[in-house]
C-alpha positions in Angstrom: 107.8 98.6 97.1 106.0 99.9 99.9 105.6 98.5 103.7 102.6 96.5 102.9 103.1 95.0 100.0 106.7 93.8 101.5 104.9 92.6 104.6 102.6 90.6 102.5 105.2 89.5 100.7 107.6 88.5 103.4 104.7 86.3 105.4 103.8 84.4 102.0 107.3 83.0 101.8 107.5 82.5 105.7 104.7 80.2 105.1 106.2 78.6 101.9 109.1 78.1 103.9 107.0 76.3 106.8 105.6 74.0 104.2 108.9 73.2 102.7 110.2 72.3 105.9 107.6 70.0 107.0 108.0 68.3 104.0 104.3 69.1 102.2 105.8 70.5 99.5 109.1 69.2 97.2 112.0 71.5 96.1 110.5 71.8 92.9 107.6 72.9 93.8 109.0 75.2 96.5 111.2 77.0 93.7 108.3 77.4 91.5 106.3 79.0 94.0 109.1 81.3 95.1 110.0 82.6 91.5 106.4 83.0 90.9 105.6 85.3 94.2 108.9 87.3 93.0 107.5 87.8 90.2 104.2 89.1 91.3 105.4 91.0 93.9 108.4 92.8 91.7 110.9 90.9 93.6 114.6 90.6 91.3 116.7 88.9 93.6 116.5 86.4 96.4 119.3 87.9 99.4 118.2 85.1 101.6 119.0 82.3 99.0 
């Protein structure tokens, strides 16, 4: 994966995170989002889970 594409990668699930926290968004729908941007961005395993 190169720098970018981490990067881009790495702010998308800052911001999930964000909206998880604050309570916009429910468990379920944060783990759905998260397997999903792994999955578009190549992503096999979660080391911050």
């Amino acid at each position: 994966m190169n720098g970018k594409k981490l990067l881009r990668y790495s702010m998308q699930l800052a911001m999930l995170k964000q909206l998880f926290v604050k309570k916009l968004i429910s468990e379920a729908e944060y783990l759905l989002i998260e397997k999903r941007l792994m999955k578009d961005y190549g992503i096999v395993s979660n080391i911050t889970a």
